[in-house]
Biopython code that builds the backbone (N, CA, C, O; Angstrom):
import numpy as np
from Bio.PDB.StructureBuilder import StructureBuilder

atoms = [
    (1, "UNK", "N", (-18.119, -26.369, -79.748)),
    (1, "UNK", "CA", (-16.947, -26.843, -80.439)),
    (1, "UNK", "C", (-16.022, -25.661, -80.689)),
    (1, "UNK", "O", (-16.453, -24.691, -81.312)),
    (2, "UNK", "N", (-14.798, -25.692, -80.244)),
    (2, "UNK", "CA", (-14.116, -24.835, -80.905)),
    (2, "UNK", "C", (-13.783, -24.160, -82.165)),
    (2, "UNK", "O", (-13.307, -24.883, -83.041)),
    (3, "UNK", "N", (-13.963, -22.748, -82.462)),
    (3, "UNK", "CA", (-13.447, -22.082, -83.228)),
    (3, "UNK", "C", (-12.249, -22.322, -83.947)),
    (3, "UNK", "O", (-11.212, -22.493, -83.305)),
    (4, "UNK", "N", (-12.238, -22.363, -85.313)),
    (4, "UNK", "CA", (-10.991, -22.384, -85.820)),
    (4, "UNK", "C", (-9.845, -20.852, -86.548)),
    (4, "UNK", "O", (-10.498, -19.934, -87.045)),
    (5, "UNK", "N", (-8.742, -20.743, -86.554)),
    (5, "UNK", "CA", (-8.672, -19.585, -87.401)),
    (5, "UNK", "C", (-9.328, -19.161, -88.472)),
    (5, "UNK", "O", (-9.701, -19.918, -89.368)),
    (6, "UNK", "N", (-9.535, -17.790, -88.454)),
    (6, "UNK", "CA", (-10.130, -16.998, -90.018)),
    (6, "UNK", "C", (-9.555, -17.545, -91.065)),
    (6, "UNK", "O", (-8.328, -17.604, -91.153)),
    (7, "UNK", "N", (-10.234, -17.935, -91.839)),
    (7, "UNK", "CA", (-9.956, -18.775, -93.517)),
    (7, "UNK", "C", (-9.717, -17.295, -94.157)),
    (7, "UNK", "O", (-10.630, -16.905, -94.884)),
    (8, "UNK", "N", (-8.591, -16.411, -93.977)),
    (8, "UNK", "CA", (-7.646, -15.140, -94.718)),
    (8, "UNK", "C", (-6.851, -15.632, -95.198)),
    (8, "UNK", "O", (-6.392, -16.704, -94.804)),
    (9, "UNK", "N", (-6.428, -14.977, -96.235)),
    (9, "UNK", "CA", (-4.700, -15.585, -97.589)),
    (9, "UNK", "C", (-4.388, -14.431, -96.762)),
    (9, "UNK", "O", (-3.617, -14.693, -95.838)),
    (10, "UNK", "N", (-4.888, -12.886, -96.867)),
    (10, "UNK", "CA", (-3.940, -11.541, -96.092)),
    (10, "UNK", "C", (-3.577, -12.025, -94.952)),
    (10, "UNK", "O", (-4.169, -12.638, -94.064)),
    (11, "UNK", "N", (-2.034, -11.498, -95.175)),
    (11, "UNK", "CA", (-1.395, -11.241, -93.908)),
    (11, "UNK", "C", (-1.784, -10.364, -92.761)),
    (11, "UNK", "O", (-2.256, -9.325, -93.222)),
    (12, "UNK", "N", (-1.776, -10.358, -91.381)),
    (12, "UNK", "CA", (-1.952, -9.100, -90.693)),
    (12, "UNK", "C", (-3.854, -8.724, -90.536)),
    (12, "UNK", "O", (-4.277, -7.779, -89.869)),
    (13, "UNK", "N", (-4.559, -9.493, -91.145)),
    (13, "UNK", "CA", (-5.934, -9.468, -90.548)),
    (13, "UNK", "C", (-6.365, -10.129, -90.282)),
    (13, "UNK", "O", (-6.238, -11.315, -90.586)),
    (14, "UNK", "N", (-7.490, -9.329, -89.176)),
    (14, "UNK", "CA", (-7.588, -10.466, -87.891)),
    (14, "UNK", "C", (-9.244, -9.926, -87.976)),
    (14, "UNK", "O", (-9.712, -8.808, -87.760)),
    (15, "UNK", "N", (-9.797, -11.000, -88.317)),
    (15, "UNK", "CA", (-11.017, -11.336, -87.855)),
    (15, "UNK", "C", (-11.308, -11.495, -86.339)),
    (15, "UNK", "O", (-10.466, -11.949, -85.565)),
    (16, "UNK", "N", (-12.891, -10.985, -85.853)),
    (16, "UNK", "CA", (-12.934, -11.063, -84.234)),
    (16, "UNK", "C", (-13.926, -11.908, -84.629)),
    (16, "UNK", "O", (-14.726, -11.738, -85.549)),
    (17, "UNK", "N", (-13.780, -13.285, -83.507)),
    (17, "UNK", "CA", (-14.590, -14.655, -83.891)),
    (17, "UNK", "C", (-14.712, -14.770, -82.469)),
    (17, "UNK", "O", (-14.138, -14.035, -81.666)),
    (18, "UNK", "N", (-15.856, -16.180, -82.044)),
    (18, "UNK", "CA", (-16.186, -16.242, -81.425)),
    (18, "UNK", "C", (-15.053, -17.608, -80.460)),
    (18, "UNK", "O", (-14.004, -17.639, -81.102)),
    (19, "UNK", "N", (-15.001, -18.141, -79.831)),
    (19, "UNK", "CA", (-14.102, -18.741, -78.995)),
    (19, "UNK", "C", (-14.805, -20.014, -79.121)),
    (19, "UNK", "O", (-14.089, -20.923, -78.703)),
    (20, "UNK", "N", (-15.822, -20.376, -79.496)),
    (20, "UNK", "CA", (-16.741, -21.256, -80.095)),
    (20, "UNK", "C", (-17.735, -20.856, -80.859)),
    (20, "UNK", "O", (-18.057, -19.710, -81.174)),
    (21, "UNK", "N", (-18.484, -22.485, -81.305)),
    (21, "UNK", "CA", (-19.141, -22.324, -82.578)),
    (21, "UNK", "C", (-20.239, -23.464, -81.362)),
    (21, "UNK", "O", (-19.786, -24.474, -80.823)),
    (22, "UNK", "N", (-21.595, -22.981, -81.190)),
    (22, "UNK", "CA", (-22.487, -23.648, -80.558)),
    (22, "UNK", "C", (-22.889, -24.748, -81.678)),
    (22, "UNK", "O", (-22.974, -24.521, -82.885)),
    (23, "UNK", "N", (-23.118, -25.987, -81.032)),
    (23, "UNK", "CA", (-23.370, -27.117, -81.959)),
    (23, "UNK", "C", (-24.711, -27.059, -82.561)),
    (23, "UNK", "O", (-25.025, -27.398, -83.702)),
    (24, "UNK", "N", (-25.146, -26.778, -82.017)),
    (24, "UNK", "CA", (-27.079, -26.594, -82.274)),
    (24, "UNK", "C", (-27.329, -25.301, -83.557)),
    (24, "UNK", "O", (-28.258, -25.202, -84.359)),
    (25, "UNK", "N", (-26.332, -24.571, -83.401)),
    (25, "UNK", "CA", (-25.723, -23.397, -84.815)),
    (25, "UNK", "C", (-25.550, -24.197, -85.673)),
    (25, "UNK", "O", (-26.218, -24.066, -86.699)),
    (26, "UNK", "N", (-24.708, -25.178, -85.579)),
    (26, "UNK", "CA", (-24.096, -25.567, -86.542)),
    (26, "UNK", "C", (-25.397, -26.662, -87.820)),
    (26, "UNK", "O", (-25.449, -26.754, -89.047)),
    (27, "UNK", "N", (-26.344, -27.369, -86.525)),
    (27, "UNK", "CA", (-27.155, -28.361, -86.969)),
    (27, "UNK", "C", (-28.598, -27.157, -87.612)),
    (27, "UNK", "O", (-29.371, -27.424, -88.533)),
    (28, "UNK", "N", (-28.589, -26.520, -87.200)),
    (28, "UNK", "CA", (-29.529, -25.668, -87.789)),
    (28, "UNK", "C", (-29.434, -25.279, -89.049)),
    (28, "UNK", "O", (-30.312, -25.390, -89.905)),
    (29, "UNK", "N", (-27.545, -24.463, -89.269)),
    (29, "UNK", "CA", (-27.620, -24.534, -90.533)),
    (29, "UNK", "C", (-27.847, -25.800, -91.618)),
    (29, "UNK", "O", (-28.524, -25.845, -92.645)),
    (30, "UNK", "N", (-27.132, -26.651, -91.067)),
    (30, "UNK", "CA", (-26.955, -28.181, -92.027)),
    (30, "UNK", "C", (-28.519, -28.387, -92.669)),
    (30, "UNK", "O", (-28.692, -28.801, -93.815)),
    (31, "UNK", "N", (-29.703, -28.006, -91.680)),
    (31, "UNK", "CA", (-30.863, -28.472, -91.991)),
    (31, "UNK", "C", (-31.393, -27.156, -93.023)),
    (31, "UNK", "O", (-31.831, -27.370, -94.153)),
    (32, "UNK", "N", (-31.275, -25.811, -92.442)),
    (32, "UNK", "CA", (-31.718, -25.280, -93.357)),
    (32, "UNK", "C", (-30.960, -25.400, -95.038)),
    (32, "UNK", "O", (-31.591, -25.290, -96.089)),
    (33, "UNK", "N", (-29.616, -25.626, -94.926)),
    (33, "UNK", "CA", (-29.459, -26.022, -96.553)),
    (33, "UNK", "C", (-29.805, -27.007, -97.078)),
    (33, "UNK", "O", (-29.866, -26.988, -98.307)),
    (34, "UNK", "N", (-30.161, -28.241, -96.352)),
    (34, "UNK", "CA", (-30.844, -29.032, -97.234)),
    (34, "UNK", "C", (-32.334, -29.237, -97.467)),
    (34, "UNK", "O", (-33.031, -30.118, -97.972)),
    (35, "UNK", "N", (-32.572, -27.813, -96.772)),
    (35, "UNK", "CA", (-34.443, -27.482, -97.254)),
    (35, "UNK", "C", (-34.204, -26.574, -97.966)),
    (35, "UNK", "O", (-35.162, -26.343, -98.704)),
    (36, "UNK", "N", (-33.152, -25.749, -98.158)),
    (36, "UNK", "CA", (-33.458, -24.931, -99.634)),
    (36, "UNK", "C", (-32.808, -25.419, -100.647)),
    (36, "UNK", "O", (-33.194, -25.079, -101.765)),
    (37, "UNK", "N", (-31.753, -26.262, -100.536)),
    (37, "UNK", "CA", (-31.575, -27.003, -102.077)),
    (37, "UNK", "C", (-32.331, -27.108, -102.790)),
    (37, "UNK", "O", (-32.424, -26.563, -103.890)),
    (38, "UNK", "N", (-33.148, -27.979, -102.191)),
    (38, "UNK", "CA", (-34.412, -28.096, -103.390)),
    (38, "UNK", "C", (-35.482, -27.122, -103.745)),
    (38, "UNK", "O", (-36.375, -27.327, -104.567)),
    (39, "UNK", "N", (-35.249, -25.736, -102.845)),
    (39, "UNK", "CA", (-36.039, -24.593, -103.241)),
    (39, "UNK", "C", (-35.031, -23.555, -104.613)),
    (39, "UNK", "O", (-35.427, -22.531, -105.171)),
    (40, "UNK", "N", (-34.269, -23.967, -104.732)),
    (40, "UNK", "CA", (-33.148, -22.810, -105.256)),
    (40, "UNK", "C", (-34.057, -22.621, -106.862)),
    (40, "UNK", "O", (-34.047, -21.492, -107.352)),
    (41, "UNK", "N", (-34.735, -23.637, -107.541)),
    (41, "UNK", "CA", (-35.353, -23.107, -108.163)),
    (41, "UNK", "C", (-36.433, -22.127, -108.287)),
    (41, "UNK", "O", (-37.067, -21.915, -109.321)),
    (42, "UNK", "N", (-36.620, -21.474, -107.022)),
    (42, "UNK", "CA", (-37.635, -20.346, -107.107)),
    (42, "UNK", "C", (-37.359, -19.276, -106.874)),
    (42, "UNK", "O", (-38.136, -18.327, -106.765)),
    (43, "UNK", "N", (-36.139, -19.279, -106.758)),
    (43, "UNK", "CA", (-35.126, -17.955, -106.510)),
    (43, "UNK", "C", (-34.947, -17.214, -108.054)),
    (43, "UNK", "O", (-34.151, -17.453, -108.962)),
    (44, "UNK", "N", (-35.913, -16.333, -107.946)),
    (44, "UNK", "CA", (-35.564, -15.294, -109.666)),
    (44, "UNK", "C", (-35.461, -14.165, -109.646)),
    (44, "UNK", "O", (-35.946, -13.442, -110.515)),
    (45, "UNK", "N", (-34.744, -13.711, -108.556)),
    (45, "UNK", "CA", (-34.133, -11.954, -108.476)),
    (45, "UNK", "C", (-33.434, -11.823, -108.928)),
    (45, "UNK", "O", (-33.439, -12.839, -109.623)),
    (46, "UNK", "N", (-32.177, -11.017, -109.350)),
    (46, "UNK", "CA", (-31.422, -11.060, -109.734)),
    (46, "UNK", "C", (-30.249, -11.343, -108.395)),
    (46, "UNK", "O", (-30.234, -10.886, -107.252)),
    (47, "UNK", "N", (-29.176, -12.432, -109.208)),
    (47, "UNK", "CA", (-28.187, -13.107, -108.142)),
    (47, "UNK", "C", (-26.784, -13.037, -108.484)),
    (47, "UNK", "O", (-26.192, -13.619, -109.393)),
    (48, "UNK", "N", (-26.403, -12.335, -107.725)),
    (48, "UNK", "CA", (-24.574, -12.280, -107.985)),
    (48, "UNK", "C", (-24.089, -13.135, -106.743)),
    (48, "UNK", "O", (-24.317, -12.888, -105.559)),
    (49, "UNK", "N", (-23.278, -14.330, -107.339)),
    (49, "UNK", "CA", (-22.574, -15.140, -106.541)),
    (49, "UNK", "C", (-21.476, -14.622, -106.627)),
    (49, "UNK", "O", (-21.147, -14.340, -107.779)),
    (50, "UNK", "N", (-20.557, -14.313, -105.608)),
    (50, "UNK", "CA", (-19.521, -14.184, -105.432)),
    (50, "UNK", "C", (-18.271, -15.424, -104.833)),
    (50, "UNK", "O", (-18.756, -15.807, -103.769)),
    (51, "UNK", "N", (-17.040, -16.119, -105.034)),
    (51, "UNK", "CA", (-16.684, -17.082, -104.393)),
    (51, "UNK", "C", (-15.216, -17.398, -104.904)),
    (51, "UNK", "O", (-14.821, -17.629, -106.047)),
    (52, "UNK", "N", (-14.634, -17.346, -103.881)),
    (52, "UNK", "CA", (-13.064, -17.450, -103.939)),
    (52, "UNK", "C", (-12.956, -19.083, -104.390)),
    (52, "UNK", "O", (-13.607, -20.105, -104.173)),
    (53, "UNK", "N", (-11.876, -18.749, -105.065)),
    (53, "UNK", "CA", (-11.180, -20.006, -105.720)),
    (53, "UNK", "C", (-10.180, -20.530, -104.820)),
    (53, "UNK", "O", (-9.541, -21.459, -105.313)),
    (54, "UNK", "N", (-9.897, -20.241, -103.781)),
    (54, "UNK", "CA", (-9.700, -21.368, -102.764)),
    (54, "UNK", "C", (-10.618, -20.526, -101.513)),
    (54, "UNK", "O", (-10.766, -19.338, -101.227)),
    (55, "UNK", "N", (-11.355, -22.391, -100.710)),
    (55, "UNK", "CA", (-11.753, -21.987, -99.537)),
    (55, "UNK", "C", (-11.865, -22.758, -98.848)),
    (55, "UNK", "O", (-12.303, -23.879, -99.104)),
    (56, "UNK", "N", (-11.463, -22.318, -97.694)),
    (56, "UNK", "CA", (-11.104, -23.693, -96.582)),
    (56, "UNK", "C", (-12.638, -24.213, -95.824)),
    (56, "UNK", "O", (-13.150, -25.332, -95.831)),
    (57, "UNK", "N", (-12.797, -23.784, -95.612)),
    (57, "UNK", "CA", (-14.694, -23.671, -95.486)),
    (57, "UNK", "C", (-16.028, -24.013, -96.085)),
    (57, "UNK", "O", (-16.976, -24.356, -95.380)),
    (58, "UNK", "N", (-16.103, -23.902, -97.588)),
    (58, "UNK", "CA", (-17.364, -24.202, -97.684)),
    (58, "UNK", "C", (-16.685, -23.977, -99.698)),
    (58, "UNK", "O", (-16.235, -23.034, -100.347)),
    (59, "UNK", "N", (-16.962, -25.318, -99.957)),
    (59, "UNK", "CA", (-16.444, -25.810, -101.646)),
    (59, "UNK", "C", (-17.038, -24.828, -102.382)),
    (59, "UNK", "O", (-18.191, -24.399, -102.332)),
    (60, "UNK", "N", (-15.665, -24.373, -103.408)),
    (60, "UNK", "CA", (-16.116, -23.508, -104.151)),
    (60, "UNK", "C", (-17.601, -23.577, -105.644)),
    (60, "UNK", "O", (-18.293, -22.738, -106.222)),
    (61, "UNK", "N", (-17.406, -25.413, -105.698)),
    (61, "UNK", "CA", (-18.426, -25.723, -106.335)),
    (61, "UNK", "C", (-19.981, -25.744, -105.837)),
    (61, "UNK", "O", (-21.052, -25.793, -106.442)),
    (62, "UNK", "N", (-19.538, -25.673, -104.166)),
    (62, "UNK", "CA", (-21.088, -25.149, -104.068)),
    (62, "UNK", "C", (-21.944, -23.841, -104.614)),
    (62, "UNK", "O", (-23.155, -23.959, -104.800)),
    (63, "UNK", "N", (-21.215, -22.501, -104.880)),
    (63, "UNK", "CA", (-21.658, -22.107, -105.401)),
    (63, "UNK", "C", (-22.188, -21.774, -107.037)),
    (63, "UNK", "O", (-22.867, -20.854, -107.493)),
    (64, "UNK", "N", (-21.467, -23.107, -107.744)),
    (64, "UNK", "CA", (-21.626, -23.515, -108.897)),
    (64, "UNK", "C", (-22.825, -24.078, -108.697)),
    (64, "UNK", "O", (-23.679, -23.548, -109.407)),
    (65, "UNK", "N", (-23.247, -24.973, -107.990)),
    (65, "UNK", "CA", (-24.468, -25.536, -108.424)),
    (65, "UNK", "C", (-25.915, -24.554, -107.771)),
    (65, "UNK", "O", (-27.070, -24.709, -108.167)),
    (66, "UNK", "N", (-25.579, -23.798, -106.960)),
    (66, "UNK", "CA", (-26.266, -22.490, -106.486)),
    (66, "UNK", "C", (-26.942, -21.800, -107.721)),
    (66, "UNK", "O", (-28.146, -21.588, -107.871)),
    (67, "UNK", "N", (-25.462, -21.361, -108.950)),
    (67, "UNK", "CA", (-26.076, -20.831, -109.833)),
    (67, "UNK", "C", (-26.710, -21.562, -111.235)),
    (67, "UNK", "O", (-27.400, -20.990, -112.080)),
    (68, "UNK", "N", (-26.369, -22.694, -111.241)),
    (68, "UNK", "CA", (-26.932, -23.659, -111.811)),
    (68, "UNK", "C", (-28.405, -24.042, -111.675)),
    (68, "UNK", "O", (-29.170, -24.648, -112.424)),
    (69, "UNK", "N", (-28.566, -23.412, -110.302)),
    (69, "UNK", "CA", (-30.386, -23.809, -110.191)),
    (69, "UNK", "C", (-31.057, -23.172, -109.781)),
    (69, "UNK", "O", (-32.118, -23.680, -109.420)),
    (70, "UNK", "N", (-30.901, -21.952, -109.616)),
    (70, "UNK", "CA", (-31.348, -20.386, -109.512)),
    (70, "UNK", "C", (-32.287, -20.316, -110.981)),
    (70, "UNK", "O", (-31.729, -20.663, -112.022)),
    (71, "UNK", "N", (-33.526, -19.918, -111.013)),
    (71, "UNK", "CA", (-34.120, -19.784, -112.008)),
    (71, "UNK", "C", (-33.979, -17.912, -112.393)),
    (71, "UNK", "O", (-34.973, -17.419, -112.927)),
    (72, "UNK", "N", (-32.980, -17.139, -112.158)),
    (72, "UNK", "CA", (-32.978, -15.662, -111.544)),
    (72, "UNK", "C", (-32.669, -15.539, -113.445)),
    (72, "UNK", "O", (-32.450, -16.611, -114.009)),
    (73, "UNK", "N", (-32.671, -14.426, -114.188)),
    (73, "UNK", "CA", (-32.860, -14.261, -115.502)),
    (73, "UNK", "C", (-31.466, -13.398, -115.607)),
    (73, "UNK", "O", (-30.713, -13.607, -116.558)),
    (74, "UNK", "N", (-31.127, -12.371, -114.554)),
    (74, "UNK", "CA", (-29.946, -11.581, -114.343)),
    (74, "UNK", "C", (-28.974, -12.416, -113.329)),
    (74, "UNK", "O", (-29.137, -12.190, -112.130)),
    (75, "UNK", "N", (-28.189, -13.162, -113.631)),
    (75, "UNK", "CA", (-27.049, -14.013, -112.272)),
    (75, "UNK", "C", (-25.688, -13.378, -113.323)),
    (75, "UNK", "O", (-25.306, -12.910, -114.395)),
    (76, "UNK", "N", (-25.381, -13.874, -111.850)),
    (76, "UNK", "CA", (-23.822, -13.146, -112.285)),
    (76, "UNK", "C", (-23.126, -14.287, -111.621)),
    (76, "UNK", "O", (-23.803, -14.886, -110.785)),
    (77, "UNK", "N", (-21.484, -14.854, -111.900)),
    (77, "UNK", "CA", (-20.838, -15.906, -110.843)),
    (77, "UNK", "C", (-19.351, -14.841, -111.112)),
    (77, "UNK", "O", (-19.017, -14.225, -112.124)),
    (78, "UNK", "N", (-18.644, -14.951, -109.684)),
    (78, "UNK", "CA", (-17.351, -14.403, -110.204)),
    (78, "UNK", "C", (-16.584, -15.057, -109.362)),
    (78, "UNK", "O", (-17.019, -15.348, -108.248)),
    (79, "UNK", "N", (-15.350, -15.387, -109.744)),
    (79, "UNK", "CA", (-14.452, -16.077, -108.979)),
    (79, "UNK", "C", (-13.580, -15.065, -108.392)),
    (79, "UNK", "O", (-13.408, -14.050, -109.066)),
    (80, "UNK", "N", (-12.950, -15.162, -107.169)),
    (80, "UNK", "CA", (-12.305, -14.255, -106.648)),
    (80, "UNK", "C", (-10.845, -14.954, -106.478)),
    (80, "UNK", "O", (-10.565, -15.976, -105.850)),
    (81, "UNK", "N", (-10.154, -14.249, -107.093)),
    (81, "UNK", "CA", (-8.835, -15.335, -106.996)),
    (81, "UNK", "C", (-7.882, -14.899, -105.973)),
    (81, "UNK", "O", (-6.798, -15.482, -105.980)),
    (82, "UNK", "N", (-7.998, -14.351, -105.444)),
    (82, "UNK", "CA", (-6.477, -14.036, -104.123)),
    (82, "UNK", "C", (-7.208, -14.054, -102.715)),
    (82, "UNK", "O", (-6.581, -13.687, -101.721)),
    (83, "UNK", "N", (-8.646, -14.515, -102.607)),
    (83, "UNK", "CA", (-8.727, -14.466, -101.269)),
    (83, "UNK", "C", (-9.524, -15.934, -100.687)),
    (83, "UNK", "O", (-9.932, -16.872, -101.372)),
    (84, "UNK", "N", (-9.567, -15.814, -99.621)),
    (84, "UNK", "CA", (-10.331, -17.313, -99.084)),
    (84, "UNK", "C", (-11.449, -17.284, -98.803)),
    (84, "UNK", "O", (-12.101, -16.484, -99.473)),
    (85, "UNK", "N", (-12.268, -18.128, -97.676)),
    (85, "UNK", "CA", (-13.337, -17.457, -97.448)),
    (85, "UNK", "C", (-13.707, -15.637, -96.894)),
    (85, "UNK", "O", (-14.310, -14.759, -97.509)),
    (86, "UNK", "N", (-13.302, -15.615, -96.037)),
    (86, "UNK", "CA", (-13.536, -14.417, -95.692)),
    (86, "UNK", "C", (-13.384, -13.011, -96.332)),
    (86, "UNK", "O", (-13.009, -11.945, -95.844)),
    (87, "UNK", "N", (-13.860, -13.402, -97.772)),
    (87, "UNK", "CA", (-13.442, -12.704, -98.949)),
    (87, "UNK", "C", (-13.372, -11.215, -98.716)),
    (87, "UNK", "O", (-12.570, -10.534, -99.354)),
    (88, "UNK", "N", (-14.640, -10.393, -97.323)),
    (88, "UNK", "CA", (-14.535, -8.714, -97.544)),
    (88, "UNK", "C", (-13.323, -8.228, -96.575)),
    (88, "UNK", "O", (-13.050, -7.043, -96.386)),
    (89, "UNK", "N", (-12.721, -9.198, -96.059)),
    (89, "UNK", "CA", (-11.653, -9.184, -95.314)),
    (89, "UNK", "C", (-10.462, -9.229, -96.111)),
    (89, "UNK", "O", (-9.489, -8.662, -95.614)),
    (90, "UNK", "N", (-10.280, -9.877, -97.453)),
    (90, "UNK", "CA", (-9.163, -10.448, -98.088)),
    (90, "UNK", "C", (-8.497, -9.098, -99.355)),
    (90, "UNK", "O", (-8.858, -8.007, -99.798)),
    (91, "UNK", "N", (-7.723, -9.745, -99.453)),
    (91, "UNK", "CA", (-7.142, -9.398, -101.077)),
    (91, "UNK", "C", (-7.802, -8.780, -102.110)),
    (91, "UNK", "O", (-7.258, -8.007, -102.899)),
    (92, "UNK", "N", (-9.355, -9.206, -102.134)),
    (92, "UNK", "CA", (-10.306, -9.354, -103.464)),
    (92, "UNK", "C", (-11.458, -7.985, -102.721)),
    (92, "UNK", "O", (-12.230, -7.368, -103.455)),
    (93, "UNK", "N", (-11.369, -7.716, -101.244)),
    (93, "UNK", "CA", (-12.415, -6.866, -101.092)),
    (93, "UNK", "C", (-12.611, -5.777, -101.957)),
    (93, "UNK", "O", (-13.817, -5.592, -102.120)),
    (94, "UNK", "N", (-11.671, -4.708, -102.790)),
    (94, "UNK", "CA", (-12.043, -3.898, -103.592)),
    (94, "UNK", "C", (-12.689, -4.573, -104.730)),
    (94, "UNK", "O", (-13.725, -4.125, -105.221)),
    (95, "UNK", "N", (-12.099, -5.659, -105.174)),
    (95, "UNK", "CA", (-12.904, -6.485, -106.551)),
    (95, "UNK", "C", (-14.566, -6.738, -105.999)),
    (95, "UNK", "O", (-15.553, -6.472, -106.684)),
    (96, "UNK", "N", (-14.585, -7.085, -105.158)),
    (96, "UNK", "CA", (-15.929, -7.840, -104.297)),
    (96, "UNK", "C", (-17.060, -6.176, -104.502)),
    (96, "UNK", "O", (-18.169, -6.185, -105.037)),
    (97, "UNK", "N", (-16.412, -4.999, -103.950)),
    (97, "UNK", "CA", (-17.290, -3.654, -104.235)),
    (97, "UNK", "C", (-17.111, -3.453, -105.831)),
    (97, "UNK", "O", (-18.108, -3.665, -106.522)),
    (98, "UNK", "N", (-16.397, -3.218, -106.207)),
    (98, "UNK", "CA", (-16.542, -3.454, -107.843)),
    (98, "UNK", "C", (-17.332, -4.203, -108.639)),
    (98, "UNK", "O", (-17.996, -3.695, -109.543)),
    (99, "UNK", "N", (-17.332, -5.269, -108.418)),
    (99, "UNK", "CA", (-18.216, -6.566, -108.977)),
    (99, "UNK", "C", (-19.288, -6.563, -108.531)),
    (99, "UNK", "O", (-20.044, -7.221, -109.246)),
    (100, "UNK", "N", (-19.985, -5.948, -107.288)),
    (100, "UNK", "CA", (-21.061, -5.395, -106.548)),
    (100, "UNK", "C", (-21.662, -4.159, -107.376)),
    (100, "UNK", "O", (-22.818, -4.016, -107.774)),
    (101, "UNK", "N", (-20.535, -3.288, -107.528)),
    (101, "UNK", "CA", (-21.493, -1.859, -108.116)),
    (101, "UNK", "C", (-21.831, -2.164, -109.833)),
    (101, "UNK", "O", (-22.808, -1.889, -110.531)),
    (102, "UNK", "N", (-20.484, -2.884, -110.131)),
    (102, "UNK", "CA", (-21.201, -3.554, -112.178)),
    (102, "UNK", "C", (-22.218, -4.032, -111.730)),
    (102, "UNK", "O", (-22.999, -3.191, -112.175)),
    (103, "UNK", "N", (-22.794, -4.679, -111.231)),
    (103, "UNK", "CA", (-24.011, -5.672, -111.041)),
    (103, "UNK", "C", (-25.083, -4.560, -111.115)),
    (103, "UNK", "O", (-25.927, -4.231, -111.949)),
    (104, "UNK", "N", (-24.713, -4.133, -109.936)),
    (104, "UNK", "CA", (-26.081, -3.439, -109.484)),
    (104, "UNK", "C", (-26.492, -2.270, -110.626)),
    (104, "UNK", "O", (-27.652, -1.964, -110.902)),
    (105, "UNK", "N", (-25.359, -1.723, -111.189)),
    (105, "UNK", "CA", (-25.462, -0.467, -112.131)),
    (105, "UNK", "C", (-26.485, -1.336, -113.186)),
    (105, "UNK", "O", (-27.686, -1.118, -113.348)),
    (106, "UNK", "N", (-25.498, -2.594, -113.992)),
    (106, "UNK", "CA", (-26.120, -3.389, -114.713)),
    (106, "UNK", "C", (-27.503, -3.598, -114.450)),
    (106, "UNK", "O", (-28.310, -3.565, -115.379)),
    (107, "UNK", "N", (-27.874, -3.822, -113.221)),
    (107, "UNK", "CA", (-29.064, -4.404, -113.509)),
    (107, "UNK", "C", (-30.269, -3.320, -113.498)),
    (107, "UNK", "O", (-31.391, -3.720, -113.809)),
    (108, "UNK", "N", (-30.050, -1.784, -113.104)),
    (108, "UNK", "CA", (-30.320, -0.750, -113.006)),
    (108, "UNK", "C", (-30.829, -0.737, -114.379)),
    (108, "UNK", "O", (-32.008, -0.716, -114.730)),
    (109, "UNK", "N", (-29.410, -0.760, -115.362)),
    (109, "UNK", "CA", (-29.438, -0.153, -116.771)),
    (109, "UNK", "C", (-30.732, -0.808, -117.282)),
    (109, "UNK", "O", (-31.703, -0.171, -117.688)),
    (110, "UNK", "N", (-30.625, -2.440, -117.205)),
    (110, "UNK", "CA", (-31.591, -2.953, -118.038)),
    (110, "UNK", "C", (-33.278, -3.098, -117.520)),
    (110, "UNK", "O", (-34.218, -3.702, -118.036)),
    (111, "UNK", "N", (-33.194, -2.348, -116.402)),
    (111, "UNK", "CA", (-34.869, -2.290, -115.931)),
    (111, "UNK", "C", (-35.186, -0.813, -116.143)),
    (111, "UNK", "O", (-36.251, -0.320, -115.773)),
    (112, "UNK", "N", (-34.052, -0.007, -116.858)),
    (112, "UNK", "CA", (-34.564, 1.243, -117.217)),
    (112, "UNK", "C", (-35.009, 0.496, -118.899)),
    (112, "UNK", "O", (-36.047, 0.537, -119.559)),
    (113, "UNK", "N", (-34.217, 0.115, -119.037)),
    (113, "UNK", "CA", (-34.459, -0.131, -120.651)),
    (113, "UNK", "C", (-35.803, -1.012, -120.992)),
    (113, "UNK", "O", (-36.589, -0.938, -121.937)),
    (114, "UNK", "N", (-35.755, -1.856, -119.870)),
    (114, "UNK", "CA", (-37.161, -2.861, -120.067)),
    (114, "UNK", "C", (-38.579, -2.086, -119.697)),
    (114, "UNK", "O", (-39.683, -2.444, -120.109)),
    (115, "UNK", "N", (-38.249, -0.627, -118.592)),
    (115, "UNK", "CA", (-39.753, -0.117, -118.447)),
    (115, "UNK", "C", (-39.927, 0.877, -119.600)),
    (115, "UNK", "O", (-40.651, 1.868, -119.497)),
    (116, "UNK", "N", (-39.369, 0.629, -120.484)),
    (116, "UNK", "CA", (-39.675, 1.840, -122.059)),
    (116, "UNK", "C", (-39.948, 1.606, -122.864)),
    (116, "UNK", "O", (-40.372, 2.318, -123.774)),
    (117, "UNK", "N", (-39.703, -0.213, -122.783)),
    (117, "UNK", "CA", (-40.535, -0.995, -123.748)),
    (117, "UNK", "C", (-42.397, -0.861, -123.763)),
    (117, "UNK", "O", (-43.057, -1.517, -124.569)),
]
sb = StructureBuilder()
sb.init_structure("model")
sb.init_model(0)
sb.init_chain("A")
sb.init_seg("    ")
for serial, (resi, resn, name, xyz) in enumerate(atoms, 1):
    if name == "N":
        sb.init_residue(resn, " ", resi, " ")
    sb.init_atom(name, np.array(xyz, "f"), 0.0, 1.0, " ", f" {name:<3s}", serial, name[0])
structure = sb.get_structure()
């Protein structure tokens, strides 16, 4: 099936995509998300969702209910507001490494603090 344009708000970047999207790709994924839906409760690492507030691709409330059923004790959700899907491509990529290194520092801090207990 044909490829569609990069889901970018930036002007002037250009994603390199494929000229198609193999159908049997496509049915593979469909199946693996609806065998981990119902696993998402055993997911307890720590989870930073990241997800633009518009996306042409894949509903931003999916990752609402992602973190909704994540049993993870450290989650993080952040909305990215100026870019689309292809968020490390967009507008928001410095926010996206930012919101990446708070996390990770964060979650650093509090497993120093929890092994001193």
């Amino acid at each position: 099936m044909p490829e569609d344009d990069p889901d970018i708000n930036a002007k002037n970047v250009h994603e390199i995509v494929y000229d198609t999207v193999p159908v049997t790709a496509i049915r593979n994924l469909l199946q693996l998300a609806a065998h981990t839906k119902n696993k998402l409760s055993l997911v307890s690492c720590p989870a930073l969702i990241l997800k633009s507030k518009v996306d042409h691709v894949v509903p931003p409330e999916n990752s609402d209910f992602i973190f909704e059923r994540i049993s993870s004790v450290f989650k993080r959700i952040e909305t990215l507001e100026n870019s689309y899907h292809v968020a490390s491509m967009d507008y928001d990529k410095q926010s996206i490494v930012d919101e990446t290194l708070f996390f990770i520092k964060s979650i650093a801090a509090s497993s120093s603090i929890i092994s001193k207990i």
